[in-house]
C-alpha positions in Angstrom: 11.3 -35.6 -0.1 9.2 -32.9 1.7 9.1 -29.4 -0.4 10.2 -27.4 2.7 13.6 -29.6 2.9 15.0 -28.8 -0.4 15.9 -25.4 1.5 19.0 -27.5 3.0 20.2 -28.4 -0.7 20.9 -25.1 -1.6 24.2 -24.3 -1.7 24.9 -20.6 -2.8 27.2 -19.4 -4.7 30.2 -16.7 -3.4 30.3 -13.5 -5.5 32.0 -10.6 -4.6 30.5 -8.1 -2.2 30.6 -4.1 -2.1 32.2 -3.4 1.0 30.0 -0.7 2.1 26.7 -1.2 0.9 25.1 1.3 3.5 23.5 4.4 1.2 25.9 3.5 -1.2 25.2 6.2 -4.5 25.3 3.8 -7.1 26.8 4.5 -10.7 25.6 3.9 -14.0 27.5 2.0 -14.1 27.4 -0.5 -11.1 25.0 -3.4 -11.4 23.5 -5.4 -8.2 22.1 -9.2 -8.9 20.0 -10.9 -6.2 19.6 -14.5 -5.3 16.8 -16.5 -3.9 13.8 -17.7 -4.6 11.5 -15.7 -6.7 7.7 -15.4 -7.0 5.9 -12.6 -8.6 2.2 -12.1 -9.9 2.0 -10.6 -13.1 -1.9 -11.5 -14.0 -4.4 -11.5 -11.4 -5.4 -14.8 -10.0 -9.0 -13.8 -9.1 -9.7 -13.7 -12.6 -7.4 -16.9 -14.4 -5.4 -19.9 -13.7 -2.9 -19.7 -11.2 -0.3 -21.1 -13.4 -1.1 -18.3 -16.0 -0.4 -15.9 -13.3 2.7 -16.5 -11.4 6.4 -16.8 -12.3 8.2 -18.3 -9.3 12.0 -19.7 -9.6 13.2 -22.7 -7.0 16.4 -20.2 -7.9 15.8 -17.0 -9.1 18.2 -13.8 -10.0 17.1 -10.4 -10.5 19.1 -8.1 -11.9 19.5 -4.7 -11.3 21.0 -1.1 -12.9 20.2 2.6 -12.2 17.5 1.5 -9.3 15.3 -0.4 -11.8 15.0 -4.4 -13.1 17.2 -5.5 -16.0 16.7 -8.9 -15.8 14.6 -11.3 -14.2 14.7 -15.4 -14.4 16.8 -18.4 -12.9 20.1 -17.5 -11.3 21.9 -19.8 -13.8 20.5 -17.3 -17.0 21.0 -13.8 -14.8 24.9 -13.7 -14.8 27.1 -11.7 -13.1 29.0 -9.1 -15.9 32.0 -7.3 -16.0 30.7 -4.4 -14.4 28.9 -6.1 -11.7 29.4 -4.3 -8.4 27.5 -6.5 -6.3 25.6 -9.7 -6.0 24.0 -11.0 -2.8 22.7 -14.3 -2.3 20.0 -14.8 -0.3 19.8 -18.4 0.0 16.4 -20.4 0.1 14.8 -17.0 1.3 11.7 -15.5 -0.7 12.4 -12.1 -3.0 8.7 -10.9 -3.7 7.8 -7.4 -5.3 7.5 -4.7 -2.3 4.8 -4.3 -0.7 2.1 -1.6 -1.6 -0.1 -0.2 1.2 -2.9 1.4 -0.5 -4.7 3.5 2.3 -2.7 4.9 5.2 -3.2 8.0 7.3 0.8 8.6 8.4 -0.4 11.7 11.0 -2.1 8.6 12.8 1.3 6.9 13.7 1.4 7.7 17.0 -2.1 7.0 18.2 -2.1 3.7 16.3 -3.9 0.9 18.5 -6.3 3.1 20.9 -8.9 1.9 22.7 -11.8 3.4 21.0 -15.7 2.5 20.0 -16.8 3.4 16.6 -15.9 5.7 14.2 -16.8 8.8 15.2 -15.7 8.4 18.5 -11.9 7.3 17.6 -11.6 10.4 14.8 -12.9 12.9 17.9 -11.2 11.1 20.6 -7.5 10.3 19.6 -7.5 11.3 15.6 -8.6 14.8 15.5 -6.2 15.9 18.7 -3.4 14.7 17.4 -3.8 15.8 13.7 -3.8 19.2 15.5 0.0 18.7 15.9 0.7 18.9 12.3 0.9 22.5 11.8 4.3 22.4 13.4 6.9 21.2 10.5 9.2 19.8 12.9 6.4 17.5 14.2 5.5 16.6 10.9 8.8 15.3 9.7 9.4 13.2 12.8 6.3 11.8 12.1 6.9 11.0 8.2 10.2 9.5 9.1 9.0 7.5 12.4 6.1 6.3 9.4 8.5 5.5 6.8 10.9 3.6 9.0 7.9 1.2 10.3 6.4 0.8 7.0 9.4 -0.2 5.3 11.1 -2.3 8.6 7.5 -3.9 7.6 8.2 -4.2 3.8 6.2 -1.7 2.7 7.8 -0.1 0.2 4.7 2.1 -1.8 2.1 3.7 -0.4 -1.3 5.9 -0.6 -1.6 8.2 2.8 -3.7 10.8 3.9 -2.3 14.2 5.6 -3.9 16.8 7.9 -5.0 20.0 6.5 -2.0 21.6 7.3 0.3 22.3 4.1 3.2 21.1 6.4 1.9 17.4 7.0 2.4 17.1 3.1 5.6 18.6 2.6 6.9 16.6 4.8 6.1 13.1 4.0 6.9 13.4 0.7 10.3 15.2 1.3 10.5 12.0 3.9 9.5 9.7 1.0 11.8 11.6 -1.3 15.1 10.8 0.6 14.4 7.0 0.4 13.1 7.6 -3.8 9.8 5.4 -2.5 7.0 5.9 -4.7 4.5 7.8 -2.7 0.7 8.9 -3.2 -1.1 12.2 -1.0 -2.8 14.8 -0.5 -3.9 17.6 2.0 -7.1 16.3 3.8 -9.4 18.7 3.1 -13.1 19.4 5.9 -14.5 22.7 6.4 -17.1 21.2 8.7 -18.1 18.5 11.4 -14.2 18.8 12.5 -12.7 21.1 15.0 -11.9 24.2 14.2 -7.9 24.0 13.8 -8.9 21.3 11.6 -10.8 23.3 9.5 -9.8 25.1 6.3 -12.6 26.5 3.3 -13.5 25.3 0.2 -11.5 28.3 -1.6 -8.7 27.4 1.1 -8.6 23.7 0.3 -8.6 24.4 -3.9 -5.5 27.2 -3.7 -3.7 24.7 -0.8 -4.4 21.6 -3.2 -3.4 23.3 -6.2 -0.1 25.0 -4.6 0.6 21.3 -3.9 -0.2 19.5 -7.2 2.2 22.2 -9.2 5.2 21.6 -6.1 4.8 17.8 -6.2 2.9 16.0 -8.4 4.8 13.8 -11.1 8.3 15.0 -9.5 10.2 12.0 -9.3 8.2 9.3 -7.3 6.0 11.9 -5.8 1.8 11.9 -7.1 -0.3 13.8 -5.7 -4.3 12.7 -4.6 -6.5 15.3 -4.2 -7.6 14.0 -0.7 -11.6 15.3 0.9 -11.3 13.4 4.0 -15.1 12.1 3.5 -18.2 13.7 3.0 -19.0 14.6 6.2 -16.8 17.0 6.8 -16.8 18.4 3.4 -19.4 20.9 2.1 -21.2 20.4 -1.0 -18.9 23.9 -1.8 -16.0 22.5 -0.6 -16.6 18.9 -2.6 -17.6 20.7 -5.7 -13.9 23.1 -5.1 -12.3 19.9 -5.5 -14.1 18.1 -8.3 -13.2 21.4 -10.0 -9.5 21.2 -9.0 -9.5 17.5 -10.3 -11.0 18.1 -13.5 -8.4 21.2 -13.8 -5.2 18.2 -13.1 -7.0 14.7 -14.0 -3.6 13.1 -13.9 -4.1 13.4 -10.4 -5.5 11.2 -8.1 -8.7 11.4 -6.0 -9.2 9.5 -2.3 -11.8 9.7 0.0 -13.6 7.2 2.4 -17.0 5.4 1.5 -19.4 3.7 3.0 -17.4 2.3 6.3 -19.9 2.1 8.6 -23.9 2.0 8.8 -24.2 5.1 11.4 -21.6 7.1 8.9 -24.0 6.2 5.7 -27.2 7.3 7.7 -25.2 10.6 8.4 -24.2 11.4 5.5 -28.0 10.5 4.2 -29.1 13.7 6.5 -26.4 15.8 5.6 -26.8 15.4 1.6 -31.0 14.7 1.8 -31.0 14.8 -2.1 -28.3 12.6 -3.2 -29.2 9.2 -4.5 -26.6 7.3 -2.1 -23.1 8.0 -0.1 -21.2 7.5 -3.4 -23.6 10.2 -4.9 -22.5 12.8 -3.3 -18.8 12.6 -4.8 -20.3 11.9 -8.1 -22.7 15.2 -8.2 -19.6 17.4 -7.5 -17.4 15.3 -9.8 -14.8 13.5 -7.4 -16.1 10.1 -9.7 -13.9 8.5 -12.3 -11.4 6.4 -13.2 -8.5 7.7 -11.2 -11.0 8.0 -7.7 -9.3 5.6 -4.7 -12.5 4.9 -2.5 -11.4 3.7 1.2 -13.6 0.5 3.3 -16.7 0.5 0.8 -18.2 -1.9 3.2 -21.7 -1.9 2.8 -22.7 -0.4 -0.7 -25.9 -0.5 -2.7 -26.4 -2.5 -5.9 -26.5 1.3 -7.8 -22.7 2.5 -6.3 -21.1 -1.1 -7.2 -22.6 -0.7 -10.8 -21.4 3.2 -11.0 -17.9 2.2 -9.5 -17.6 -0.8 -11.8 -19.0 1.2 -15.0 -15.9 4.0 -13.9 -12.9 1.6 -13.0 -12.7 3.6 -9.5 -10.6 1.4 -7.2 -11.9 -0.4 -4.1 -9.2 -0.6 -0.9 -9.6 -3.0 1.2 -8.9 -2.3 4.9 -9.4 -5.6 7.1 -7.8 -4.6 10.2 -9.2 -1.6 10.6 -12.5 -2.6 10.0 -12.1 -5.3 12.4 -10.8 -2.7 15.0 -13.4 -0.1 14.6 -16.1 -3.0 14.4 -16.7 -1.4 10.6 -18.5 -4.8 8.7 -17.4 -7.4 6.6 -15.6 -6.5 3.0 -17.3 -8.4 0.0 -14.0 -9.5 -1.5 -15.3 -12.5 -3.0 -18.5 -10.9 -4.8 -16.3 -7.8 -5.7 -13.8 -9.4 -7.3 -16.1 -12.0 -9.2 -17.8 -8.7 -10.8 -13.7 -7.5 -11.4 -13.8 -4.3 -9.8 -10.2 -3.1 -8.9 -9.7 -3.4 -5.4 -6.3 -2.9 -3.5 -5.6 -3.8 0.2 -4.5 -1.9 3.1 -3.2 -1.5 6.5 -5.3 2.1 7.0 -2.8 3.4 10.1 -3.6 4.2 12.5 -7.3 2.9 12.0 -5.4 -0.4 11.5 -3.9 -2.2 14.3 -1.0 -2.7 12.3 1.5 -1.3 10.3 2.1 -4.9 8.5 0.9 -5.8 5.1 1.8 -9.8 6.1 -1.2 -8.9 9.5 -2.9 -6.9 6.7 -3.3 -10.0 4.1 -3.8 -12.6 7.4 -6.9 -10.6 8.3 -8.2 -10.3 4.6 -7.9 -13.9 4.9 -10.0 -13.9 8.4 -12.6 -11.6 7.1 -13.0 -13.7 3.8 -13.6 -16.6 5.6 -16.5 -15.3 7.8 -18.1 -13.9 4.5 -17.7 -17.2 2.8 -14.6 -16.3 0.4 -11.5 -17.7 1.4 -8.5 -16.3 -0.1 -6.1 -18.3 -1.7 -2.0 -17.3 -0.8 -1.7 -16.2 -3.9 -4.8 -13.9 -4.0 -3.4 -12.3 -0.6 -0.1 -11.9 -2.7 -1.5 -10.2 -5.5 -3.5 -7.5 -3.4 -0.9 -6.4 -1.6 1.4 -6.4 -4.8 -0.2 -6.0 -8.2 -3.3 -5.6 -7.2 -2.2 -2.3 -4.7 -0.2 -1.2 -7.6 -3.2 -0.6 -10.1 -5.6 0.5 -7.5 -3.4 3.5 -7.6 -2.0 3.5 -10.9 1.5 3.2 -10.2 1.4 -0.8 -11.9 3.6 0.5 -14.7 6.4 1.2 -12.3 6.0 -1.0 -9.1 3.8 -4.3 -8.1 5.5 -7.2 -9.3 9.4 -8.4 -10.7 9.2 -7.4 -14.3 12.2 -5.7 -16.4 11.2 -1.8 -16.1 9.6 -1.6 -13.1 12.0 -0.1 -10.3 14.0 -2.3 -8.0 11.3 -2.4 -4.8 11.9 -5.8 -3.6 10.8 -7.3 -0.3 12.7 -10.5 0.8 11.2 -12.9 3.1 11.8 -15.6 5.4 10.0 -18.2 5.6 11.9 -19.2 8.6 11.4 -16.2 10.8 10.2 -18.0 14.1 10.2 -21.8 15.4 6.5 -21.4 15.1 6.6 -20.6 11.4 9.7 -22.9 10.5 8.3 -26.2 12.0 4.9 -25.4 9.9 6.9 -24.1 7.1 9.0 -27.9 7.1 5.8 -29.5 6.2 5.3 -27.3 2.9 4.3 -29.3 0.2 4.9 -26.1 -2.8 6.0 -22.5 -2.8 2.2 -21.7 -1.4 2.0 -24.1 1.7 5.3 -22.9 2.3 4.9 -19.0 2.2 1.3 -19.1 3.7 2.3 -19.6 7.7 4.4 -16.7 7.2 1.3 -14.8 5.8 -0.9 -15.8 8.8 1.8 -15.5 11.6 4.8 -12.9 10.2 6.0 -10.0 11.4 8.6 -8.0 10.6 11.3 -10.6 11.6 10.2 -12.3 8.6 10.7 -9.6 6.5 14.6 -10.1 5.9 15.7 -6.7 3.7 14.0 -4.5 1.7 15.3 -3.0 -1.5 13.7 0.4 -2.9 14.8 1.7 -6.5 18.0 -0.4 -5.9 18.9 0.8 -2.5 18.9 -1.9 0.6 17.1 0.1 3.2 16.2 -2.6 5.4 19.9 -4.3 6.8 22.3 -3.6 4.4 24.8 -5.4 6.1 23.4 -8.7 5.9 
């Protein structure tokens, strides 16, 4: 009997149902189990056996209380209690931890998927005119809400973004990410130079901004706050050395920034800091370099900066459709990840062509296999899960099914199209059968998404 055809044995098992389940407030009492299969990465596969490294259940139960996992294993051990409010049975479909989307610029939405040339070029041509528009609130939050309704539709459920410079463009995208309780990491981008002038703040301007921020935000509820130079070309040395100070003033902060995308942007930055060492040099002389630093693309780096980065435990994110789009290079996954550097992956809107982690992994895939390092399904898995979550620190609360961790649950099916079902018959195990959805998904394959316990992705189903 093929794999894929044990789908059609499953017969699931009636429990009762709320019957409103649309932004239901849930009690402390009220419990909610899910049904389905289940496949989570708790160790990273890159580095040991996959069987060390995944649990997966043919019929698996997660249970949940107060928005976060109680219980975890088959759906014969997770059983319904007393004061179970809910449990929904998903059938044969896939329940996976959320999705984590390391690098995103959310003020980008709109222009996502311009024609445009090289770097440079997009950021004057479509970027920097329409991160002018984020000084108006109202623009903002319509923005952050249009993001947060694509990204999660995708199954996107965490997330690292960039805003503008404007106070506004953060305040609203983590009220935005506040009113669905998704764990969310930003920062006011900071450039007082190469940038137009509405785009432009100062390095005292970017410290007081930053710090206003930090003390509003950071650590309330899901909220953390990166301290966020958009790169060092439009940074001064002041303005870098501002924020290293600010950092080392809240190092339970985060730090992002962009390195090394592209060859014209390294030679730039070469002429515009003639006495640093390298690119990465010029963060670690004003001292934006340490553990907690989030460095975007790192495409073409010298043997020095992946020795540095290593030595620090700075985090890599890996941004395959972007730098496809923008024509950036080829990520080293495979020599990056023998030499365990923590790297996360990425869909980098609007830089990306999509706003799908399931394109996002498909690509990684792509751009491994031109620079010899296929990825294995479950290696695409664990970077846009686990390996998301540490990149930016948030591992002890979201990236994979463990009791603890908060209820972020994406649930796929492997069914979605005709195209993906007749492949996905053939499946031999769990990883034949989830990979066509990885190379040809959308988000009709992603069936509901659960954040801290709330459906927010078709609740009625």
């Amino acid at each position: 009997m093929k794999w894929g055809r044990l789908r059609h044995h499953i017969s699931p098992v009636s429990y009762p149902k709320s019957k409103n389940r649309r932004n239901v407030i849930v009690s402390e009492q009220q419990e909610t189990v899910l049904i389905g299969q289940l496949l989570t990465l708790k160790e990273n596969p890159f580095h040991c056996e996959l069987k060390e490294a995944v649990h997966y259940e043919r019929r698996g139960a997660i249970r949940i209380r107060n928005g976060k996992i109680t219980d975890v294993g088959t759906a014969d051990s997770v059983l319904p209690s007393p004061a179970l409010d809910e449990c929904i049975d998903y059938g044969d479909k896939l329940l996976v931890a959320g999705f984590v989307d390391a690098h995103v610029h959310y003020p980008q939405t709109a222009i996502i998927a311009s024609w445009g040339k090289r770097l440079m070029d997009w950021l004057n041509s479509y970027t920097f005119p329409e991160e002018m528009r984020f000084g108006d609130a109202a623009y903002a939050r319509k923005q952050a809400n249009t993001y947060l309704d694509l990204a999660v539709a995708h199954g996107t459920t965490s997330f690292a973004t960039y805003a503008t410079i404007h106070p506004e463009s953060v305040e609203a995208i983590f009220d935005a990410a506040k009113s669905r309780n998704m764990a969310v990491v930003a920062g006011k981008t900071c450039m007082d130079r190469n940038a137009p002038l509405g785009l432009c703040d100062t390095a005292h301007a970017a410290y007081e901004d930053s710090k206003c921020l930090i003390e509003k935000w950071h650590g309330k509820g899901r909220c953390h706050y990166a301290i966020t130079p958009r790169f060092s070309p439009t940074s001064t040395e002041e303005q870098l050395q501002e924020l290293g100070t600010l950092w080392k003033e809240h190092p339970d902060c985060l730090m992002q920034t962009h390195l090394s995308e592209q060859v014209e942007e390294i030679a730039w930055v070469s002429s515009l800091f003639p006495e640093a060492r390298d690119y990465l040099d010029t963060y670690e002389h004003a001292g934006l370099l340490g553990e907690g630093a989030i460095f975007g693309h790192a495409i073409h780096l010298t043997e020095r900066e992946k020795s540095r980065l290593k030595e620090v435990g700075a985090s890599l994110i890996h941004c395959p459709t972007s730098n496809g789009f923008i024509g950036s290079g080829l990520f080293d996954m495979a020599g990056l990840s023998a030499s365990r550097h923590r790297i996360g992956l990425a869909t980098d809107t609007g830089g990306g062509s999509s706003f799908s982690m399931l394109r996002t992994m498909a690509a990684a895939y792509e751009i491994g296999q031109l620079n010899a390092g296929p990825l294995h399904a479950s290696e695409l898995l664990w970077l846009s899960t686990m390996g998301s979550a540490e990149a930016l620190h948030l591992n002890n609360e979201v990236g994979s099914l463990e009791v603890g961790k908060y209820a972020d649950i994406t649930v796929l099916d492997l069914h979605s199209t005709p195209a993906i079902a007749q492949r996905a018959e053939r499946a031999e195990d769990i990883w034949s059968a989830l990979f066509p959805t990885i190379m040809m998904g959308d988000d009709r394959a992603v069936h509901a998404v659960w954040v801290a316990g709330q459906c927010l992705k078709n609740p009625e189903i």
